[in-house]
Predicted model as a PDB file, atoms N, CA, C, CB and O in Angstrom, pLDDT in the B-factor column:
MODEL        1                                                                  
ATOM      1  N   UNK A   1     118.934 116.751  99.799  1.00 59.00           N  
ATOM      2  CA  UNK A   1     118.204 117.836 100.422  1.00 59.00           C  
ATOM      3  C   UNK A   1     118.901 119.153 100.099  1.00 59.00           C  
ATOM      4  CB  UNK A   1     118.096 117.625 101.951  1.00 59.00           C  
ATOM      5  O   UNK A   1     120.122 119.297 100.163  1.00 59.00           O  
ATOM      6  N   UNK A   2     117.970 120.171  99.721  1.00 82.00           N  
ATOM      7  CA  UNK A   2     118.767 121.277  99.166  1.00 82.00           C  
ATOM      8  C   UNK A   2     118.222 122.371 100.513  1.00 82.00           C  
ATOM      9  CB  UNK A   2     118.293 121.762  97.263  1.00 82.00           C  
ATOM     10  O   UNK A   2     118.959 123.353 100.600  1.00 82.00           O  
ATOM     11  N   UNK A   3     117.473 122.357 101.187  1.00 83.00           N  
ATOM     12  CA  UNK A   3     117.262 123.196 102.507  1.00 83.00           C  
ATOM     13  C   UNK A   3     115.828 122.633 102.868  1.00 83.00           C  
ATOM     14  CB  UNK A   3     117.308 125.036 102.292  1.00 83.00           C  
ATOM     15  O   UNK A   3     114.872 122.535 102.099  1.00 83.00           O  
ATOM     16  N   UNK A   4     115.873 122.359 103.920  1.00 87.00           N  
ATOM     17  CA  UNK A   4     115.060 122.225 105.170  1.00 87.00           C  
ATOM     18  C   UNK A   4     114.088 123.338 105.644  1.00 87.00           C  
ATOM     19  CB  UNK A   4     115.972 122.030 106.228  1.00 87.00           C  
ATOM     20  O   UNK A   4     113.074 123.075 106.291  1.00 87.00           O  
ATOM     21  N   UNK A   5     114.479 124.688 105.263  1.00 84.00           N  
ATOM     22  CA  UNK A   5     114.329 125.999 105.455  1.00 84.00           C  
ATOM     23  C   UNK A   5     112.542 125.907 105.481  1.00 84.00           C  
ATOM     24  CB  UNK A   5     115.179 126.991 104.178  1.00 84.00           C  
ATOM     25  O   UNK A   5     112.241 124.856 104.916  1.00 84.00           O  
ATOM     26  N   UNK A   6     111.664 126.427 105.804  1.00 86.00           N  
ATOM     27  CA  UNK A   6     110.249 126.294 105.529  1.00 86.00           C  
ATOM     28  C   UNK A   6     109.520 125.258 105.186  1.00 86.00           C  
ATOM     29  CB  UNK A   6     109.978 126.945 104.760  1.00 86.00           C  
ATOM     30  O   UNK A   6     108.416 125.476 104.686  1.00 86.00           O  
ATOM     31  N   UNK A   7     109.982 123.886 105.381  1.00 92.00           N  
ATOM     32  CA  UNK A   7     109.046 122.545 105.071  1.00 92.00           C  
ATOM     33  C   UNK A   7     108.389 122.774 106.004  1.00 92.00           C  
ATOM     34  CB  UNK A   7     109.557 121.031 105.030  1.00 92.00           C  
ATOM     35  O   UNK A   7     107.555 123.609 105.652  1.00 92.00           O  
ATOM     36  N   UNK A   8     108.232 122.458 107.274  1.00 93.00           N  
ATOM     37  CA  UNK A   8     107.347 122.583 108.272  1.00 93.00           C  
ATOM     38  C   UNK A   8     106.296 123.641 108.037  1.00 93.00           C  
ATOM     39  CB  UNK A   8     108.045 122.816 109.435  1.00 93.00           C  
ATOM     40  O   UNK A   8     105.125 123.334 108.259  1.00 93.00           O  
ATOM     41  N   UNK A   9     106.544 124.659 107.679  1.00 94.00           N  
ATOM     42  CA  UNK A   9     105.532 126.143 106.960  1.00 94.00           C  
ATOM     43  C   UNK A   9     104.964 125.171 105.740  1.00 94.00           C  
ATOM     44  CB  UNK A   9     106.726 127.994 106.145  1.00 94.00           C  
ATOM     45  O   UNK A   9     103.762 124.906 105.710  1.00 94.00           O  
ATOM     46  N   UNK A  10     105.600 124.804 105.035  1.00 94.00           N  
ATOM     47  CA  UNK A  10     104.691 124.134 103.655  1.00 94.00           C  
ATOM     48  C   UNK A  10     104.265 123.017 104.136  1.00 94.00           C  
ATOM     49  CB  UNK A  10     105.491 123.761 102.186  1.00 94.00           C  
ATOM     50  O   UNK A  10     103.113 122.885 103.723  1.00 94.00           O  
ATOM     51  N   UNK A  11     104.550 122.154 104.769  1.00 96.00           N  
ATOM     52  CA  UNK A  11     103.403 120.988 105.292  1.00 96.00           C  
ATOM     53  C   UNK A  11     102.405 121.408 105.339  1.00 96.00           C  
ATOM     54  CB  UNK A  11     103.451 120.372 106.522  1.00 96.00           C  
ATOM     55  O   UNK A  11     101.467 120.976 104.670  1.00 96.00           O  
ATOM     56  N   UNK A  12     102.280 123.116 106.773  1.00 97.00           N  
ATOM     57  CA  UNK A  12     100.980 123.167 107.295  1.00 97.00           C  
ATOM     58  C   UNK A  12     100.428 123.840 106.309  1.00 97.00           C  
ATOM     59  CB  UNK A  12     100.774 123.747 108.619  1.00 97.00           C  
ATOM     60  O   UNK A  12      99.276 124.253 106.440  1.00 97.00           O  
ATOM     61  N   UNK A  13     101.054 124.039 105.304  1.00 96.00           N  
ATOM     62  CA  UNK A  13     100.429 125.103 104.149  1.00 96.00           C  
ATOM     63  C   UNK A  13      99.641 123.880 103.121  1.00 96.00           C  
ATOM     64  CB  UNK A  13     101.960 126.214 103.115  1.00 96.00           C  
ATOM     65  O   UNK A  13      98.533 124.078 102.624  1.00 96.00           O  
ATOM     66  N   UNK A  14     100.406 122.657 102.927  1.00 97.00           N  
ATOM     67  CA  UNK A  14      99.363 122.034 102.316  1.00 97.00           C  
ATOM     68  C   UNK A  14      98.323 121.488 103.168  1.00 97.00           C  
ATOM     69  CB  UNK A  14      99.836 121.088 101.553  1.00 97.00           C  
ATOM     70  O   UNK A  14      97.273 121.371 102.536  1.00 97.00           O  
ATOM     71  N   UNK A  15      98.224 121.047 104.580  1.00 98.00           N  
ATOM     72  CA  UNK A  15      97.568 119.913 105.352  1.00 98.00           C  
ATOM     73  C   UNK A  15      96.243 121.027 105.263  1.00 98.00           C  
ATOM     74  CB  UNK A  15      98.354 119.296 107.139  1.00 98.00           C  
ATOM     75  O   UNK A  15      95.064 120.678 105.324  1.00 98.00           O  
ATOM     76  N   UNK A  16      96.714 122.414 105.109  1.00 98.00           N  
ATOM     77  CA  UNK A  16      95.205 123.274 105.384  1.00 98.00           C  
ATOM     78  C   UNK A  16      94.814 123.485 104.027  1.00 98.00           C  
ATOM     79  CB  UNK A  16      95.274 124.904 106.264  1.00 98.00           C  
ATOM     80  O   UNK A  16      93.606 123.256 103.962  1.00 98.00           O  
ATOM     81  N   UNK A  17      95.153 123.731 103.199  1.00 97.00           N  
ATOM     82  CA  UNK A  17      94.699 123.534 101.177  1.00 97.00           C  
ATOM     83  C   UNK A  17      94.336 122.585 101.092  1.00 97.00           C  
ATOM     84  CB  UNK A  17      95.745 123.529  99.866  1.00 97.00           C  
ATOM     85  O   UNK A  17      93.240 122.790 100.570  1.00 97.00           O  
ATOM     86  N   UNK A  18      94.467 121.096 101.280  1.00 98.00           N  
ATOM     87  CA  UNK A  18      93.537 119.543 101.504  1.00 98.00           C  
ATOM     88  C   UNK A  18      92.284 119.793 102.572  1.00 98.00           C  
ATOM     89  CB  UNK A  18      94.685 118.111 102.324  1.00 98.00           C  
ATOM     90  O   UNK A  18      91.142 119.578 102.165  1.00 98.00           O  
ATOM     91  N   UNK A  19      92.493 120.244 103.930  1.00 98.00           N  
ATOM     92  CA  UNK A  19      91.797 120.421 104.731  1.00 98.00           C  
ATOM     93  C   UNK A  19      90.035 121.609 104.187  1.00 98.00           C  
ATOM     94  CB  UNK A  19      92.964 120.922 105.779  1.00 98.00           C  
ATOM     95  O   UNK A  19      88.851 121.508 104.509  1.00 98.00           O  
ATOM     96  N   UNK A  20      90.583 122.311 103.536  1.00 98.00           N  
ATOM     97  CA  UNK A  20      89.898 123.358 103.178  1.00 98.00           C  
ATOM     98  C   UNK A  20      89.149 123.192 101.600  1.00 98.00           C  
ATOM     99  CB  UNK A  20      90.912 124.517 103.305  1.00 98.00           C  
ATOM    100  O   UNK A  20      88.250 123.764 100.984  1.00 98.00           O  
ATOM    101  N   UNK A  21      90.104 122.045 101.359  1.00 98.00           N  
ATOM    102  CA  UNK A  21      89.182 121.305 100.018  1.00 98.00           C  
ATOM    103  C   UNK A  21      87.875 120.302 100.063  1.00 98.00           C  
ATOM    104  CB  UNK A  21      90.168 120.383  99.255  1.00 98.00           C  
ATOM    105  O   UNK A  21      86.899 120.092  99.342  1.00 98.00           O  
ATOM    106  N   UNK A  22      88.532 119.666 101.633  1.00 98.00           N  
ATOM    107  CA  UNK A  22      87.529 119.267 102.167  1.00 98.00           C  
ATOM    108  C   UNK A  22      87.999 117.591 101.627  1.00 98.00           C  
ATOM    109  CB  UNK A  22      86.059 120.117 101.674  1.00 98.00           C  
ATOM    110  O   UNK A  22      87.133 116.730 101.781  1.00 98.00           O  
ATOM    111  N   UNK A  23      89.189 117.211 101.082  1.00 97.00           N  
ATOM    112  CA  UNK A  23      89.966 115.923 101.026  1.00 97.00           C  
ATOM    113  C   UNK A  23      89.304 115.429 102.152  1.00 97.00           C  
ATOM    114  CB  UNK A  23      91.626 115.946 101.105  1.00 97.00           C  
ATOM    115  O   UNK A  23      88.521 116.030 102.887  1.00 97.00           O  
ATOM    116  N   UNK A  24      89.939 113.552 102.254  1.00 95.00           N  
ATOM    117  CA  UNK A  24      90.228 112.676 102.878  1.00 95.00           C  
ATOM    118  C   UNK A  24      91.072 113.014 103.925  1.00 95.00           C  
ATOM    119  CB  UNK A  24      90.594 111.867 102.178  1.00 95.00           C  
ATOM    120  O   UNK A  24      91.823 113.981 103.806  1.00 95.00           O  
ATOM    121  N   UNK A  25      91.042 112.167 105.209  1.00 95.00           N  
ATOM    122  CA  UNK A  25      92.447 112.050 106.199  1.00 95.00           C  
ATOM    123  C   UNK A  25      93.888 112.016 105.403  1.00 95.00           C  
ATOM    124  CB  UNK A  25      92.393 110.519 107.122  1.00 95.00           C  
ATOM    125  O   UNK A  25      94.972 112.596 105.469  1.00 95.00           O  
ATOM    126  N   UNK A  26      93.164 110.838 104.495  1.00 94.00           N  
ATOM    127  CA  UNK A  26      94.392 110.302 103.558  1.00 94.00           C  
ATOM    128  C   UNK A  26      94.974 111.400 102.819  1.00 94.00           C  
ATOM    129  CB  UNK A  26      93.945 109.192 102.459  1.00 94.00           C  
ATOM    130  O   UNK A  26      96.180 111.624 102.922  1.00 94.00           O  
ATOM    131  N   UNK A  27      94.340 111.998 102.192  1.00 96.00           N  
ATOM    132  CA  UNK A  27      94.993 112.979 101.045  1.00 96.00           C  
ATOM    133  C   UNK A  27      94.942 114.156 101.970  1.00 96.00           C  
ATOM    134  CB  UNK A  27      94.077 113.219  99.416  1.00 96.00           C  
ATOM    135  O   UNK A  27      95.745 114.942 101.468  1.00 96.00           O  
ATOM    136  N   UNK A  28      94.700 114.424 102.489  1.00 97.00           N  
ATOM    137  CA  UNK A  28      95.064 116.274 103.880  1.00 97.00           C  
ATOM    138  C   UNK A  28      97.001 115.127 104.489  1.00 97.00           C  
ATOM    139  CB  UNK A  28      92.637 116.506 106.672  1.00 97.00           C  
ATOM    140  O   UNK A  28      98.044 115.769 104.614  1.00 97.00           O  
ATOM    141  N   UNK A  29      96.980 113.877 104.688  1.00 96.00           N  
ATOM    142  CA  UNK A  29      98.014 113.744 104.777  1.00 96.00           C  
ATOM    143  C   UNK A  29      99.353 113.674 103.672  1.00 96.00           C  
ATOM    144  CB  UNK A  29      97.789 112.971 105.364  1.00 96.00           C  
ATOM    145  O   UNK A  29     100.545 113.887 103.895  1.00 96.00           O  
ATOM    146  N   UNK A  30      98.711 113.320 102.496  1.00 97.00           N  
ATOM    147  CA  UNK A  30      99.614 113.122 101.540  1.00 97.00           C  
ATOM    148  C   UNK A  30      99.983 114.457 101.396  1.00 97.00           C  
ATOM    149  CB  UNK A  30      99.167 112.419 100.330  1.00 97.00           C  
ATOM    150  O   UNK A  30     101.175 114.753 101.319  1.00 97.00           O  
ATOM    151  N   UNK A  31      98.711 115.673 101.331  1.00 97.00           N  
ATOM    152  CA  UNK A  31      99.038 116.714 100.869  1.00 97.00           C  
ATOM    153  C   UNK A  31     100.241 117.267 101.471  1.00 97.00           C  
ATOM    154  CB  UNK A  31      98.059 117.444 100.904  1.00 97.00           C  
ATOM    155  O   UNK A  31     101.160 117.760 100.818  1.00 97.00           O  
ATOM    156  N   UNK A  32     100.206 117.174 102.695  1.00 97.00           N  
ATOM    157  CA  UNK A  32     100.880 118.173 103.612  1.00 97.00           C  
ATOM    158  C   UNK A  32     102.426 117.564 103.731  1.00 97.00           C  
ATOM    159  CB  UNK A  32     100.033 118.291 105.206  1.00 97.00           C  
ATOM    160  O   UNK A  32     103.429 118.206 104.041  1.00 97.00           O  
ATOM    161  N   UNK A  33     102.340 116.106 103.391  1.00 96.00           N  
ATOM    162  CA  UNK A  33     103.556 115.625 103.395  1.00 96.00           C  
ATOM    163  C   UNK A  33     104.691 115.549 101.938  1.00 96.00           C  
ATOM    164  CB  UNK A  33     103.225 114.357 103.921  1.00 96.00           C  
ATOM    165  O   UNK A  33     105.785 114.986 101.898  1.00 96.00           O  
ATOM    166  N   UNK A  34     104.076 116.224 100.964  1.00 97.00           N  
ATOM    167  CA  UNK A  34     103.824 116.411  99.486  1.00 97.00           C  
ATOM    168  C   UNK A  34     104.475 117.857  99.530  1.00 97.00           C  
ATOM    169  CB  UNK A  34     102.078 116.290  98.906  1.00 97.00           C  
ATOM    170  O   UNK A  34     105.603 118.064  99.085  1.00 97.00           O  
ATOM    171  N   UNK A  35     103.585 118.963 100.169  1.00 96.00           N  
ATOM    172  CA  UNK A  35     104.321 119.929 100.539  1.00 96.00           C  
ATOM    173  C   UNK A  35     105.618 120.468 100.947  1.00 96.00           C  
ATOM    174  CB  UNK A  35     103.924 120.082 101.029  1.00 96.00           C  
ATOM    175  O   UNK A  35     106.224 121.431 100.477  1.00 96.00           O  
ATOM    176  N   UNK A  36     106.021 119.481 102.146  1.00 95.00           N  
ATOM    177  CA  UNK A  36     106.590 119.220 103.316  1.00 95.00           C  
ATOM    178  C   UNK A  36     108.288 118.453 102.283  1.00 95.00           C  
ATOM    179  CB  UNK A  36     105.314 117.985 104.535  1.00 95.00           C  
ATOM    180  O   UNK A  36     109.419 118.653 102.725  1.00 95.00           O  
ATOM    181  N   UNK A  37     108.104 117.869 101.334  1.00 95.00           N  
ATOM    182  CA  UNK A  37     109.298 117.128 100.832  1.00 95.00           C  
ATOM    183  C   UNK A  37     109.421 117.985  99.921  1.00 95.00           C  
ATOM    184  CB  UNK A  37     109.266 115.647 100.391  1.00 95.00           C  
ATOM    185  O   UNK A  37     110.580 118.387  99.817  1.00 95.00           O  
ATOM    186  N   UNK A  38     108.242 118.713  98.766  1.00 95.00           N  
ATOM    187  CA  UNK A  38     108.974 119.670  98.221  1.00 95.00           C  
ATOM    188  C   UNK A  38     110.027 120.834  98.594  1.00 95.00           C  
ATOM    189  CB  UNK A  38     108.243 120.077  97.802  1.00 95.00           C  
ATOM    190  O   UNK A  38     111.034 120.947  97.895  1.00 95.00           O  
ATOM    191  N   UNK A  39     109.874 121.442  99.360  1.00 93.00           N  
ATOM    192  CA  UNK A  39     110.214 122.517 100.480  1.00 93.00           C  
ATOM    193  C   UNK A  39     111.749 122.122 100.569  1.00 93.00           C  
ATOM    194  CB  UNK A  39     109.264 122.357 102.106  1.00 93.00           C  
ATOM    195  O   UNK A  39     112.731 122.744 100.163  1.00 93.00           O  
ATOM    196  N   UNK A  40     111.666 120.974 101.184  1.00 93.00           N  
ATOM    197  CA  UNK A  40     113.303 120.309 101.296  1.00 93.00           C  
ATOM    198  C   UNK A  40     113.881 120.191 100.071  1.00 93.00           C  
ATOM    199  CB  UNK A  40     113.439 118.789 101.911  1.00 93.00           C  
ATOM    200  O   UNK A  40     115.110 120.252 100.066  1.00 93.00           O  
ATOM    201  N   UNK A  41     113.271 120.022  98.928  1.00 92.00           N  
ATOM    202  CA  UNK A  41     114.204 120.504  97.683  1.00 92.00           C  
ATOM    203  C   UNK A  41     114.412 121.337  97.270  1.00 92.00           C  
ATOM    204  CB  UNK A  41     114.133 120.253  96.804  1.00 92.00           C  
ATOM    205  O   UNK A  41     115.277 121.287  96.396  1.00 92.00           O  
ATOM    206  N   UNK A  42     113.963 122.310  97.496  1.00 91.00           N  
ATOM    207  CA  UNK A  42     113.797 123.548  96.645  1.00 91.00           C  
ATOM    208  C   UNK A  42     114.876 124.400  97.622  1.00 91.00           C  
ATOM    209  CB  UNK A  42     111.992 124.230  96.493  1.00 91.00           C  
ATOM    210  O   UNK A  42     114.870 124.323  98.851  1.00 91.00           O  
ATOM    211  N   UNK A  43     115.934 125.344  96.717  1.00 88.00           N  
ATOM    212  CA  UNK A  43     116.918 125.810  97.160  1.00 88.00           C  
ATOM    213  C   UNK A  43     116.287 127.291  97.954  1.00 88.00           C  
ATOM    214  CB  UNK A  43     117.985 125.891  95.961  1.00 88.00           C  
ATOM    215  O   UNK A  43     115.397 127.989  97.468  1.00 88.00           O  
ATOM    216  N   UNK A  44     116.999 127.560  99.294  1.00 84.00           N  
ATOM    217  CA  UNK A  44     117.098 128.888 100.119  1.00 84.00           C  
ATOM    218  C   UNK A  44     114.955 128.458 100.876  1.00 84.00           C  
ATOM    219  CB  UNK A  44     117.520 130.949  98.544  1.00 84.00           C  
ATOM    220  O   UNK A  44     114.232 127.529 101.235  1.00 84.00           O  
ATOM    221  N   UNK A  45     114.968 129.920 100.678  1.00 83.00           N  
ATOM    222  CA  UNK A  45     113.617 130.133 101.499  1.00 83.00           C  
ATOM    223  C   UNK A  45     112.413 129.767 100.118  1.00 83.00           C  
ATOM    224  CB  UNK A  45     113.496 132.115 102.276  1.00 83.00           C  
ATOM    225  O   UNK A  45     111.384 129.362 100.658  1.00 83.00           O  
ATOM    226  N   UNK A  46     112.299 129.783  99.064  1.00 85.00           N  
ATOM    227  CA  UNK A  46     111.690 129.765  97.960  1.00 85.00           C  
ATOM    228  C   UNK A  46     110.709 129.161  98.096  1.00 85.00           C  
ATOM    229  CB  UNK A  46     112.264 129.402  97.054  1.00 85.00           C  
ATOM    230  O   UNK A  46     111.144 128.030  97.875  1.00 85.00           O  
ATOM    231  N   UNK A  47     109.083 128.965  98.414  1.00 87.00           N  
ATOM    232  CA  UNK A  47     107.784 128.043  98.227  1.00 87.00           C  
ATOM    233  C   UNK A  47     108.452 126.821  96.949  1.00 87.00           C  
ATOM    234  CB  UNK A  47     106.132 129.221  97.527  1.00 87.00           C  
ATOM    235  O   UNK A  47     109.154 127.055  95.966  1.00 87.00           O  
ATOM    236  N   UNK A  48     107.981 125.708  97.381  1.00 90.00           N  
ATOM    237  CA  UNK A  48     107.936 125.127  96.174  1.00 90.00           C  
ATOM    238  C   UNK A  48     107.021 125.007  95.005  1.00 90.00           C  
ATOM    239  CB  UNK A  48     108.094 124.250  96.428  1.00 90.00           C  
ATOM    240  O   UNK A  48     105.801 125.153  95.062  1.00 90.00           O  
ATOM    241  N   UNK A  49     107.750 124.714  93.886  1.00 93.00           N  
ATOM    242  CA  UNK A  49     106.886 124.807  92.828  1.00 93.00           C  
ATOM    243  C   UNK A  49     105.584 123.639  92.749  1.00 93.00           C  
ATOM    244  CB  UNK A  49     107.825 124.729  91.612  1.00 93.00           C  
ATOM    245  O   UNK A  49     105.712 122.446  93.025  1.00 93.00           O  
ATOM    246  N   UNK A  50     104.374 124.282  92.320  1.00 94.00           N  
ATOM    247  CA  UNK A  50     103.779 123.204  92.418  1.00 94.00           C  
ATOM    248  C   UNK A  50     103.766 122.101  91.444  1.00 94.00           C  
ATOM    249  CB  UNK A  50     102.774 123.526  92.625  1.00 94.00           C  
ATOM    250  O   UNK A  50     103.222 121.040  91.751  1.00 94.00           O  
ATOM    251  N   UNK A  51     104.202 122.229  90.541  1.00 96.00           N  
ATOM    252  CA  UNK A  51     104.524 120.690  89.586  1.00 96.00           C  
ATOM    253  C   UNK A  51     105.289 119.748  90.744  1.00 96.00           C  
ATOM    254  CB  UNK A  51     105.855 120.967  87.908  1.00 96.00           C  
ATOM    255  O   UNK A  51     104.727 118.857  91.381  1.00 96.00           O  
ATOM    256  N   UNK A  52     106.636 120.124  90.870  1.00 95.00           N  
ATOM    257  CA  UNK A  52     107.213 119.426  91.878  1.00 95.00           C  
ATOM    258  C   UNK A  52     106.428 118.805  93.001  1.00 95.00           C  
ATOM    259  CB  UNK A  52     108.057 120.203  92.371  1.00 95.00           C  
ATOM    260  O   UNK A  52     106.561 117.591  93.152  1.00 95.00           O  
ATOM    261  N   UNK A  53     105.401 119.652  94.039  1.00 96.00           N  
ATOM    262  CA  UNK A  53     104.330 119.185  94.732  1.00 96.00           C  
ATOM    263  C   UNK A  53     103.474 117.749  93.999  1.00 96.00           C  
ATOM    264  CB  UNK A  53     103.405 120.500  94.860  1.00 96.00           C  
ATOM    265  O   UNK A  53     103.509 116.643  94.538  1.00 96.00           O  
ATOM    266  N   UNK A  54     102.884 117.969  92.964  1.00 97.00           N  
ATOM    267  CA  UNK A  54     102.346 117.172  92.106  1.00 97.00           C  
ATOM    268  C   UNK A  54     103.037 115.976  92.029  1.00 97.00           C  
ATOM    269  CB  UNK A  54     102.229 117.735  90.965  1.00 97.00           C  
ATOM    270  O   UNK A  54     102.431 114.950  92.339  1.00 97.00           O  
ATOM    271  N   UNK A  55     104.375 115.905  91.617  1.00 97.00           N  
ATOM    272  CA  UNK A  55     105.208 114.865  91.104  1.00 97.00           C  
ATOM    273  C   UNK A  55     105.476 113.641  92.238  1.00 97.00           C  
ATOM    274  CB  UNK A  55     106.590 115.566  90.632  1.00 97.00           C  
ATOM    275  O   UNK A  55     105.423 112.420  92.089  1.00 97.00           O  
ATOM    276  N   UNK A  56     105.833 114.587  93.625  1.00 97.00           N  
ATOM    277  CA  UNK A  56     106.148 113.987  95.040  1.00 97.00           C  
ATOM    278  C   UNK A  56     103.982 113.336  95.119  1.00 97.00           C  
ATOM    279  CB  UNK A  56     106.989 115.797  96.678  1.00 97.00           C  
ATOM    280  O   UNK A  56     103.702 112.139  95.053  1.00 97.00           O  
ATOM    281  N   UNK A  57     103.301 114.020  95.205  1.00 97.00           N  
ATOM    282  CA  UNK A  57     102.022 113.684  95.655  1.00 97.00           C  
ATOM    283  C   UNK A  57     101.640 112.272  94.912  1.00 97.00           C  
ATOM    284  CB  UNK A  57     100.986 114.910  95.335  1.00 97.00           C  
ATOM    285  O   UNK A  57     100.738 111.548  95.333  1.00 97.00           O  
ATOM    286  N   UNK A  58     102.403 111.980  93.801  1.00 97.00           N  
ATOM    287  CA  UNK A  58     102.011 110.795  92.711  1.00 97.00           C  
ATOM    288  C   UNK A  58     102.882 109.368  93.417  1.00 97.00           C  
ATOM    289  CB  UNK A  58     102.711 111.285  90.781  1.00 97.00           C  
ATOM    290  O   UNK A  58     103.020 108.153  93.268  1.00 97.00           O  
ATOM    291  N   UNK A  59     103.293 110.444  94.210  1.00 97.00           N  
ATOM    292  CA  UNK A  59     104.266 109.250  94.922  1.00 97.00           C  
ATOM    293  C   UNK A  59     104.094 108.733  96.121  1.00 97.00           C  
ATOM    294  CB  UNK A  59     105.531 109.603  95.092  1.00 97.00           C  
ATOM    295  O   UNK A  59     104.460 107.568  96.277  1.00 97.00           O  
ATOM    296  N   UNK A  60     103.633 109.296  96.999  1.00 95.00           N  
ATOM    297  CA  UNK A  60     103.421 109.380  98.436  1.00 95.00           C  
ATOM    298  C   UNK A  60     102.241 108.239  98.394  1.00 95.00           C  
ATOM    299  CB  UNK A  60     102.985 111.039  99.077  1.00 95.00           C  
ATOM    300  O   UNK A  60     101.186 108.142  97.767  1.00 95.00           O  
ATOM    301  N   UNK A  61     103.090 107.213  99.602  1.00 93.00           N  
ATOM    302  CA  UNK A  61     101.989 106.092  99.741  1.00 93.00           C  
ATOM    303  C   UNK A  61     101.216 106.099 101.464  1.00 93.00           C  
ATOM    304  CB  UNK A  61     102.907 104.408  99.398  1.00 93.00           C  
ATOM    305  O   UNK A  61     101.914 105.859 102.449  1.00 93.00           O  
ATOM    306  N   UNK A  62     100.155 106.318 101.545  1.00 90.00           N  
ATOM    307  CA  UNK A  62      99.474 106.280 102.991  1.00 90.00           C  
ATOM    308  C   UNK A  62      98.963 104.548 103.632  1.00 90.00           C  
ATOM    309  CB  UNK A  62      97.918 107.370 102.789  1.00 90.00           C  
ATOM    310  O   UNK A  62      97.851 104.054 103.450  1.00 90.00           O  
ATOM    311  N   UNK A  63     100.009 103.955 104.314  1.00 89.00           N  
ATOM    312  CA  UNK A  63      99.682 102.698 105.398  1.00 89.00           C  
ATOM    313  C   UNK A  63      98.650 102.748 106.074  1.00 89.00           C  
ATOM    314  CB  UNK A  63     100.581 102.479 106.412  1.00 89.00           C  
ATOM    315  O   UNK A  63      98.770 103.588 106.966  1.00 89.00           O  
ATOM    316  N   UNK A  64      97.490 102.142 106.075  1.00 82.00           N  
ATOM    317  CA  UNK A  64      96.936 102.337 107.237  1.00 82.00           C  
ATOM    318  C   UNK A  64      97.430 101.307 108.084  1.00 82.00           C  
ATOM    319  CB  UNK A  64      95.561 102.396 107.163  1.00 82.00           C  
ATOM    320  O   UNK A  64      97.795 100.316 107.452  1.00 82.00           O  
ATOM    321  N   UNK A  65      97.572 101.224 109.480  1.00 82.00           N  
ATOM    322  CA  UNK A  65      98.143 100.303 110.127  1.00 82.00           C  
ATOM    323  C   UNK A  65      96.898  99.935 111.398  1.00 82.00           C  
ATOM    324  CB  UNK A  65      99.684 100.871 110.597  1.00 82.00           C  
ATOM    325  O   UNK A  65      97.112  99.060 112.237  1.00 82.00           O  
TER     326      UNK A  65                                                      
ENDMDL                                                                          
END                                                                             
């Protein structure tokens, strides 16, 4: 983890860019959680890049339980 600093801001920044795309439950969650892990890598206050977003989103698996 390179800062923690604004994940919570980029979660809700992706959950509403999925939301507003008009995505799935599933993907408004991946998104925001996609967001949400980039953020934690990316050094100081900096948005993350969106490739990085992309790379984490290829990854992110949704359980339904």
């Amino acid at each position: 983890t390179k800062s923690t600093v604004g994940a919570g801001d980029s979660s809700l920044a992706g959950f509403l860019k999925a939301t507003l795309e008009g995505k799935s439950p599933e993907d408004i969650l991946r998104t925001a959680a996609s967001f949400g892990t980039a953020a934690c890598l990316t050094e100081g206050t900096n948005p993350p890049e969106p490739k990085t977003v992309d790379e984490i989103y290829k990854k992110v698996e949704i359980t339904k339980i």
